[in-house]
Backbone bond lengths (Angstrom), bond angles and torsions (degrees), N, CA, C in turn:
res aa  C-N    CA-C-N  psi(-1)  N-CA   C-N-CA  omega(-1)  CA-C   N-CA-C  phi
1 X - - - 1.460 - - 1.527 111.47 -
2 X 1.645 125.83 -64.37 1.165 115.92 140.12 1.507 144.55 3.24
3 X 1.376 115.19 -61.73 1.126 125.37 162.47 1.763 121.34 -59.98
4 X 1.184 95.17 -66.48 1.741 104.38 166.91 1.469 108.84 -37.22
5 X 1.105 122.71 -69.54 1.718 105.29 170.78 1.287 139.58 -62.28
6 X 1.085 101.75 -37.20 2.171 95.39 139.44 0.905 119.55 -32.64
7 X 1.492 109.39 -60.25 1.671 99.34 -162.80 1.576 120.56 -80.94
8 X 1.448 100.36 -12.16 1.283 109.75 -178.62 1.346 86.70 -85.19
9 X 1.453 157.50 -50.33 1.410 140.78 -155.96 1.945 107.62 -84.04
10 X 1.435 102.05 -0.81 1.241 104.93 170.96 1.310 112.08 -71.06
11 X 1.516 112.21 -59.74 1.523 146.95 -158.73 1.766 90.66 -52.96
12 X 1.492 91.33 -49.40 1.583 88.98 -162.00 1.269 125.01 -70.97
13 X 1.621 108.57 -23.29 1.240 122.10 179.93 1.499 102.69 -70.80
14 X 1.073 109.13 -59.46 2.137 125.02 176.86 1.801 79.05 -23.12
15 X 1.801 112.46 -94.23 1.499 107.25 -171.91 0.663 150.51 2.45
16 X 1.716 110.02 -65.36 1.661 132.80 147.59 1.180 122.90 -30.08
17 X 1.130 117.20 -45.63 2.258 119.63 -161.58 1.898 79.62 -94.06
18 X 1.524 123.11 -50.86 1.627 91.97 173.30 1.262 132.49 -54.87
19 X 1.412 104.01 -25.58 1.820 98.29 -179.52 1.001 112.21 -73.92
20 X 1.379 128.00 -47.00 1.264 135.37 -170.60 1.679 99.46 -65.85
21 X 1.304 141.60 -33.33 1.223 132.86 -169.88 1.457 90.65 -90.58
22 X 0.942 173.31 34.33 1.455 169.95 -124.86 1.894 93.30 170.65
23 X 1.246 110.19 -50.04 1.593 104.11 176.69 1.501 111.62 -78.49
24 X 1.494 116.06 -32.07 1.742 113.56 176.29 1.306 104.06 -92.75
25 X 1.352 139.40 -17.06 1.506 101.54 -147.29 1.920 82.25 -110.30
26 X 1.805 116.86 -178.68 1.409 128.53 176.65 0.990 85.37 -70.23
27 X 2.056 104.27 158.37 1.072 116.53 142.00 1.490 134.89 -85.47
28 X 1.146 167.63 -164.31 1.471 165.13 160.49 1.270 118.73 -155.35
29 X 1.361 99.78 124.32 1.692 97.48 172.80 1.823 115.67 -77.25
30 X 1.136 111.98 -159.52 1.259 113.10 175.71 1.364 133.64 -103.04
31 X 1.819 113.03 -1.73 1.124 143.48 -162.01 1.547 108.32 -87.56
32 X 1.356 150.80 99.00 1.011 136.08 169.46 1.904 118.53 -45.53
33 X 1.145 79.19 150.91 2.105 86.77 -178.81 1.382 110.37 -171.55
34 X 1.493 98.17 151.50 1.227 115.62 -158.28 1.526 119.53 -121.86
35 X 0.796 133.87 121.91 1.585 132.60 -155.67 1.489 112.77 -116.07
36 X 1.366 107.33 157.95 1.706 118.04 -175.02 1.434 115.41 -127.26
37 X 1.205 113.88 119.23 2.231 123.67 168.19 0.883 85.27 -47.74
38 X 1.786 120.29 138.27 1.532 93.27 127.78 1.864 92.33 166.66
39 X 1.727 106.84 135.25 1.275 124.48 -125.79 1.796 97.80 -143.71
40 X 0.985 128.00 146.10 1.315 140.65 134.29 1.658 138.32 -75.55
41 X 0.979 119.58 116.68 1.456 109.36 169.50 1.363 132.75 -74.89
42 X 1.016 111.29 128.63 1.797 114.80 162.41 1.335 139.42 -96.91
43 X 1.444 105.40 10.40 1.139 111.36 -173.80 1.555 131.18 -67.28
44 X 1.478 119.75 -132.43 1.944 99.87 168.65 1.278 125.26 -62.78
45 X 1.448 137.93 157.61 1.240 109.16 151.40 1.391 108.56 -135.71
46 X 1.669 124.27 -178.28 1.270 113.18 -158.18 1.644 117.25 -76.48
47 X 1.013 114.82 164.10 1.440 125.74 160.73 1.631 106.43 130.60
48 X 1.383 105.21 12.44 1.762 112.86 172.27 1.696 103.85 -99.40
49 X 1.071 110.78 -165.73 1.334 111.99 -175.19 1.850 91.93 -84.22
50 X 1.618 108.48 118.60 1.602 115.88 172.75 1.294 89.67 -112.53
51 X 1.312 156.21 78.26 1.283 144.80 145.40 1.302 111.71 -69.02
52 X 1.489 123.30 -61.66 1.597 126.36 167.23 1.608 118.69 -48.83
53 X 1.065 139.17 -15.34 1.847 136.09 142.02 0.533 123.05 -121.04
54 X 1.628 144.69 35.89 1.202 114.26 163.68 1.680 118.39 -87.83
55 X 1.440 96.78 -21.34 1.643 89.46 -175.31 1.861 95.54 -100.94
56 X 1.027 116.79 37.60 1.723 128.35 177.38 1.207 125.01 -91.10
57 X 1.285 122.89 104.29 1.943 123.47 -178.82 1.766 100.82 -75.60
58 X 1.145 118.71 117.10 1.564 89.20 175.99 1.849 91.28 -121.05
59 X 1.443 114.01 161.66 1.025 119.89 -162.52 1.717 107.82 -137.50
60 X 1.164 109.26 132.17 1.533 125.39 -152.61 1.331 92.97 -112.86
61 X 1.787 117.79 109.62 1.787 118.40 147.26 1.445 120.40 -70.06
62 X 1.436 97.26 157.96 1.324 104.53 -170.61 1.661 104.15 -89.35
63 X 1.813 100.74 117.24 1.439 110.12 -165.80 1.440 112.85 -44.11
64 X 1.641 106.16 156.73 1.535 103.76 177.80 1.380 105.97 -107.51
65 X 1.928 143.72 142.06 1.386 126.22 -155.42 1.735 85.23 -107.38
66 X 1.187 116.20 176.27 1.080 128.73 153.79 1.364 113.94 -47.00
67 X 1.659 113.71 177.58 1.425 119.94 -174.91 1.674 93.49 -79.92
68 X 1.424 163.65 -166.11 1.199 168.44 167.76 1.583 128.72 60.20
69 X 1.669 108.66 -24.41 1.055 146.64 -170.76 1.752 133.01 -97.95
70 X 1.520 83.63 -11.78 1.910 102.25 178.64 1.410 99.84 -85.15
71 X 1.080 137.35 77.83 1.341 124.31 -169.24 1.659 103.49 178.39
72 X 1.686 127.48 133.81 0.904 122.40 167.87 1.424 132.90 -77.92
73 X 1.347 113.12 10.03 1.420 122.09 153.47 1.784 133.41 -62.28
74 X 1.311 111.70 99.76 1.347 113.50 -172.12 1.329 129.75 -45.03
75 X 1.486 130.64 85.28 1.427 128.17 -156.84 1.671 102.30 -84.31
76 X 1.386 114.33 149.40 1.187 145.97 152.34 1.660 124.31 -109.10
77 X 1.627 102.61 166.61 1.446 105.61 168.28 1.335 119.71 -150.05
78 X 1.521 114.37 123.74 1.782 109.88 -179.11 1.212 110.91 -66.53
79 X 1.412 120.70 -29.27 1.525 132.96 -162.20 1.826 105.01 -149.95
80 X 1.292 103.67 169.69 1.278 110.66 -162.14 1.878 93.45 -81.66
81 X 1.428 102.33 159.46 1.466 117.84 -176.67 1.887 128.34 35.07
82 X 1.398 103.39 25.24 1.446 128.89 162.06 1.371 122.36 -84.78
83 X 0.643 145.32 17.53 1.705 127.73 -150.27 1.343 118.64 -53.09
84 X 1.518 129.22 148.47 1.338 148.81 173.40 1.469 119.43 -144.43
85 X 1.736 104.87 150.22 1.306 97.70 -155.11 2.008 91.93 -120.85
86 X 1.434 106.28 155.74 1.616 95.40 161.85 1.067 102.01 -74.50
87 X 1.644 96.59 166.54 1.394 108.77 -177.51 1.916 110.70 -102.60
88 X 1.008 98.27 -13.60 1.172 98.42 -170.53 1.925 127.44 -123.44
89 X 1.466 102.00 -3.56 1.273 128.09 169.00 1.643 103.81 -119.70
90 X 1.775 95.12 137.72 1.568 129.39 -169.76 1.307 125.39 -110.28
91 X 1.454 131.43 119.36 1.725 96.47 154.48 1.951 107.91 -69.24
92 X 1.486 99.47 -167.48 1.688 90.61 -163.20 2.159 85.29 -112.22
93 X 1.477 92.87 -0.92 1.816 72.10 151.52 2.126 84.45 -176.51
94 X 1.037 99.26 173.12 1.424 112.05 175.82 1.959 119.76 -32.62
95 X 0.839 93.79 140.97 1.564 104.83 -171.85 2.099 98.74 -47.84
96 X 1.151 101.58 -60.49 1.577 127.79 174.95 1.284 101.34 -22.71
97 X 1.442 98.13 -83.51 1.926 111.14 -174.27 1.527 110.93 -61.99
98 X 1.291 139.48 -19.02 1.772 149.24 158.95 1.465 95.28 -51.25
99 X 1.535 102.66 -53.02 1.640 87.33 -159.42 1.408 121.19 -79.57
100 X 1.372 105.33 -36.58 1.661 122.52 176.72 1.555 110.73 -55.61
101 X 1.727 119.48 -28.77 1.216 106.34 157.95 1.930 137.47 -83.23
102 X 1.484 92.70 -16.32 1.518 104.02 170.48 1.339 101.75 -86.75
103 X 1.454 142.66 -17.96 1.261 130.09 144.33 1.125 135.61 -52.26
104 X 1.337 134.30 -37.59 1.552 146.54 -178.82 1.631 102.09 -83.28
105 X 1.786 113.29 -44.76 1.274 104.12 -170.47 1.890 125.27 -61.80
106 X 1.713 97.45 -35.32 1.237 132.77 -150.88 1.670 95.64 -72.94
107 X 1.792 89.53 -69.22 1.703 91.04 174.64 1.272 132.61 -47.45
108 X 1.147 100.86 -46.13 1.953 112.27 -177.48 1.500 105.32 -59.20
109 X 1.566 112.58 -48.32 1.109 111.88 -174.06 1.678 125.47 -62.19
110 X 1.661 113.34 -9.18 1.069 117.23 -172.70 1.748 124.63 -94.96
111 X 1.307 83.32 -3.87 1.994 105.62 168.41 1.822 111.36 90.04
112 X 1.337 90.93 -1.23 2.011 94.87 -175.65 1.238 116.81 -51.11
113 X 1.650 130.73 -19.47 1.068 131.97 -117.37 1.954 108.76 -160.55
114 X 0.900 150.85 90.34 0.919 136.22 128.38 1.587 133.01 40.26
115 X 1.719 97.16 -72.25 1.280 120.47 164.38 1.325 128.31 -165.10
116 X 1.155 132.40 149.83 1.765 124.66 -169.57 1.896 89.10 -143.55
117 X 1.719 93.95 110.79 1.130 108.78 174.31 1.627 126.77 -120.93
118 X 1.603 116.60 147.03 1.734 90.93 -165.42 1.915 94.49 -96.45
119 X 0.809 77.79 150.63 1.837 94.48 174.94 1.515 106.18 -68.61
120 X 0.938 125.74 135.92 1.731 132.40 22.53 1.754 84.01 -81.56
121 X 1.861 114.58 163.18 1.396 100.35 155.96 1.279 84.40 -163.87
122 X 1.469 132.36 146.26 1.392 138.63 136.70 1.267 124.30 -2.66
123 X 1.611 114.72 -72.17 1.533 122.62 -161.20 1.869 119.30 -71.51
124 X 1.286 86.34 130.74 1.552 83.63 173.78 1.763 121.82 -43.72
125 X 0.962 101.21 111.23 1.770 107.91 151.32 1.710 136.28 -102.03
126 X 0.824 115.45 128.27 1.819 119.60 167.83 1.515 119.92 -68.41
127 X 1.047 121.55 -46.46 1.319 108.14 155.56 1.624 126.11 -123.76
128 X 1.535 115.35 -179.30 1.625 116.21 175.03 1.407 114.37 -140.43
129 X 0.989 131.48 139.36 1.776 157.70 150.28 1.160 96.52 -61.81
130 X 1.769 112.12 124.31 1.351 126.19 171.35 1.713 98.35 -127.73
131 X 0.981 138.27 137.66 1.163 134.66 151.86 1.877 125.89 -137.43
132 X 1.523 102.20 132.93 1.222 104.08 -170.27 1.422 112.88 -116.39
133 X 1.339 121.94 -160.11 1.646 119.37 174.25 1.167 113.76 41.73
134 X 1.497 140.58 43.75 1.403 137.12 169.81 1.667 109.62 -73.39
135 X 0.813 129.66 156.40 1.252 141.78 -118.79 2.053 113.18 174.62
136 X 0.965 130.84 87.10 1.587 127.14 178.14 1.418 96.48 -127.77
137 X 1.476 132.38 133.37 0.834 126.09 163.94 1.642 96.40 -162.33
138 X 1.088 100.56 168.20 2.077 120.85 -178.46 1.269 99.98 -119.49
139 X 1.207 127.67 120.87 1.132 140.53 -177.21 1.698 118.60 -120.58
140 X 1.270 96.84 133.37 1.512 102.97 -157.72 1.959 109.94 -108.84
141 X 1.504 112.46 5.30 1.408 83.11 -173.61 1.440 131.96 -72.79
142 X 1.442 124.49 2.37 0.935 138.65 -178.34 1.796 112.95 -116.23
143 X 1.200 119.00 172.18 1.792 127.05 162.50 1.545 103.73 -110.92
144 X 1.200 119.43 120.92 1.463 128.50 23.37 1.734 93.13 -105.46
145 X 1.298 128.59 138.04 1.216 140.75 -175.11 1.847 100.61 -40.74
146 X 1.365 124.85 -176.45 1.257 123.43 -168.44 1.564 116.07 -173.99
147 X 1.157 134.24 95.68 1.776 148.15 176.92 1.229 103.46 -45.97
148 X 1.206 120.00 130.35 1.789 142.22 164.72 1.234 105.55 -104.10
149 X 1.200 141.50 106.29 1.605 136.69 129.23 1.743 128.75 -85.37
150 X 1.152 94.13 108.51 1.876 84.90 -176.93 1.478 95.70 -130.79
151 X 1.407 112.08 176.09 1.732 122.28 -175.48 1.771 99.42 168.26
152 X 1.203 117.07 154.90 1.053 120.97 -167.49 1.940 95.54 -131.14
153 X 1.321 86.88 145.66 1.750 101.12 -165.41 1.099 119.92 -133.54
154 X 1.420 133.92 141.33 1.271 141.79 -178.52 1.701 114.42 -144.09
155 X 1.499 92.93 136.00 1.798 106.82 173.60 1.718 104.59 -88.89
156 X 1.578 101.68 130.74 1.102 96.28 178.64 1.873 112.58 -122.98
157 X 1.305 101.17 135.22 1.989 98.50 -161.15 1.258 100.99 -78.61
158 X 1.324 126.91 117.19 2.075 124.66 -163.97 1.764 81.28 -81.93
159 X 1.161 125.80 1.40 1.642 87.05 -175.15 1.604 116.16 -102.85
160 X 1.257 92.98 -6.82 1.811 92.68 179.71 1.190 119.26 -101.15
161 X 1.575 126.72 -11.32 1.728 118.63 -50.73 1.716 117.48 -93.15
162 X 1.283 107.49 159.54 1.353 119.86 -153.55 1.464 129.44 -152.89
163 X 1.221 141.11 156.26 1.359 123.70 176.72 1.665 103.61 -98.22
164 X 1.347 137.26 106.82 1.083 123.58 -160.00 2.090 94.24 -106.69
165 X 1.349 115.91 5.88 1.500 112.40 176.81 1.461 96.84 -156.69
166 X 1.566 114.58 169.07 1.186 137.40 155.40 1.372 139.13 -159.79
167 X 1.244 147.23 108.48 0.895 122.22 168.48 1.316 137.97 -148.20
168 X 1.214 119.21 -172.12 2.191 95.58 -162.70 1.497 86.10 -111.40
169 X 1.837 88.48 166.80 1.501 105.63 -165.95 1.284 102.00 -144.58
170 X 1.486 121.55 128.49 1.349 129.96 -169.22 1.274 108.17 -147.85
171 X 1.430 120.13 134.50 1.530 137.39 -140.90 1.480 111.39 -142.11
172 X 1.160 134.65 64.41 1.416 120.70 151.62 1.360 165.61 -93.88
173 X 1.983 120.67 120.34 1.385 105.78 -157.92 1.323 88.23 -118.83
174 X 1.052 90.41 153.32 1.914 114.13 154.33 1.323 133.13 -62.75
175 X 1.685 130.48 95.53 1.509 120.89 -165.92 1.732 101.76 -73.05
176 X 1.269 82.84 143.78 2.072 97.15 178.72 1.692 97.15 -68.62
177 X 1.345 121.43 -19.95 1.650 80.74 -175.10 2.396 83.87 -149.39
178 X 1.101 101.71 137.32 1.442 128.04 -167.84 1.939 109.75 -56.48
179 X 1.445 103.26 24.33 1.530 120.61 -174.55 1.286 123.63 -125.85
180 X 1.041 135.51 -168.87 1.540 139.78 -165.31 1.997 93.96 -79.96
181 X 1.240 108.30 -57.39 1.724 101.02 -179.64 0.898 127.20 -71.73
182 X 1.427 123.52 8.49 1.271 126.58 -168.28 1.649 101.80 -111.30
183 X 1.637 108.70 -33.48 1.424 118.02 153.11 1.163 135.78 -36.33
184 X 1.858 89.58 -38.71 1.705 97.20 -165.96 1.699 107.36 -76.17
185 X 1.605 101.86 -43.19 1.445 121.54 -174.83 1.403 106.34 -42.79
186 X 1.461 115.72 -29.82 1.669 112.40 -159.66 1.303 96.09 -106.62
187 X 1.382 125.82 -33.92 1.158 118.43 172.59 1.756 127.74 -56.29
188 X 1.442 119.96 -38.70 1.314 133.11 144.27 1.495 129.67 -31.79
189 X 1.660 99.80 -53.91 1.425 106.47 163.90 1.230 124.70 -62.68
190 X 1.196 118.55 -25.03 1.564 139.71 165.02 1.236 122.76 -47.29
191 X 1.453 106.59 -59.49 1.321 125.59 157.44 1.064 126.84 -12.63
192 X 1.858 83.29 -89.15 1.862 93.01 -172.79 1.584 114.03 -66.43
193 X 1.674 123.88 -12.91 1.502 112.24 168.66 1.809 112.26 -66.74
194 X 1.097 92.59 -38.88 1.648 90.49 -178.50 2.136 104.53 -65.22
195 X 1.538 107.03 -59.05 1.265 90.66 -169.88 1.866 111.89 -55.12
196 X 1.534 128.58 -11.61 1.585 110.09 170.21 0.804 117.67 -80.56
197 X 1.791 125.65 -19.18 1.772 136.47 -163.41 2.159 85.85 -77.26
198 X 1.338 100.43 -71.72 1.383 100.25 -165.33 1.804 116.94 -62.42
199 X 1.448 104.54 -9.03 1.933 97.42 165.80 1.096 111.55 -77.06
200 X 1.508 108.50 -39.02 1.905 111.70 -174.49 1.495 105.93 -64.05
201 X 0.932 115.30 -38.16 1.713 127.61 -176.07 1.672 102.87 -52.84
202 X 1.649 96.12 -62.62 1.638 107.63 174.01 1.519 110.93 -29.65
203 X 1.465 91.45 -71.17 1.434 91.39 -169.18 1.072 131.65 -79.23
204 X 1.358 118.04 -10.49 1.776 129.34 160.04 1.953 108.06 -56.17
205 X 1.281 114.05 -54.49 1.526 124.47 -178.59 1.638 107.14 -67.67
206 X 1.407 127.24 -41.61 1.505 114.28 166.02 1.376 124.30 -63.41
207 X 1.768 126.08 -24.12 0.579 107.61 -155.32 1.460 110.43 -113.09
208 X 1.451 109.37 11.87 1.200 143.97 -157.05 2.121 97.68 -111.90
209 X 1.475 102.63 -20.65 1.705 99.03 179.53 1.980 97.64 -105.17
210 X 1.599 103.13 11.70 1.336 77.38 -153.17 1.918 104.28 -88.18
């Protein structure tokens, strides 16, 4: 008899850590899929006084991610400083290389600039975009789950050369639905908050040495 209620207070406990992992953790289908960064900016745009960029090459490295995070495997977390990845949903290349191109595309495209080139490149530039500690993840300890993008950034002046700014950038949305696409959705939204935080920044720090 003894025994039997052990095993029944085993069973029940087991139950518990499934329910509870069934209420925190994503769900996943069985379908592989493949996902895309990718963001608009809102940040300045021209027709204010651009004297400090307009005649400006600025030149964008290719971000460096955290240690866990260099990888096109879509990470999550049930709990803090764990990480886990789906198994079966992708970005379609590393968080890093997504962003370094919605960085080059975004900026250039917004007229601040002269030119917005990604590194390595030939052409002379005056200044450079460094960014490190990238960071994407969906985080689950709560309902409705919620996307982190952060990374910390610095302008660097090629002519003296120097880090003459820096600063970190941290981004959080809420995914609409507690799964891999719902990750992605917020992570996008993520995006484009970070690419207006870090243009305004841009152009606050150029225009601030000029």
């Amino acid at each position: 008899m003894a025994r039997a209620r052990k095993i029944a207070r085993i069973a029940g406990f087991m139950l518990v850590l499934f329910g509870n992992a069934c209420v925190l953790g994503p769900s996943e289908n069985s379908v592989p899929r493949t996902y895309l960064l990718s963001a608009n900016s809102s940040g300045p745009k021209p027709g204010q006084d651009r004297q400090h960029t307009a005649a400006v090459v600025l030149l964008i490295s290719p971000p460096k991610a955290q240690a866990g995070f260099d990888t096109a495997r879509m990470a999550y977390l049930l709990r803090p400083y764990e990480i886990n990845y789906y198994a079966l949903n992708q970005w379609a290349d590393t968080p890093a290389r997504l962003l370094q191109r919605i960085l080059v595309e975004n900026l250039d495209k917004n007229g601040l600039w002269s030119a917005v080139l990604q590194a390595p490149s030939a052409v002379p530039a005056q200044y450079r975009l460094d960014t490190d500690n990238l960071v994407l993840e969906q985080q689950f300890f709560s309902r409705p789950s919620r996307v982190r993008l952060a990374l910390r950034a610095h302008v660097v002046d090629l002519k003296k050369p120097a880090i003459i700014a820096t600063r970190h950038f941290e981004i959080f949305e809420t995914a609409p639905s507690d799964d891999p696409y719902g990750g992605v959705q917020a992570a996008n939204r993520a995006a484009e908050k970070l690419l207006t935080e870090l243009s305004e920044w841009l152009d606050t720090t150029l225009g601030a040495i000029d």
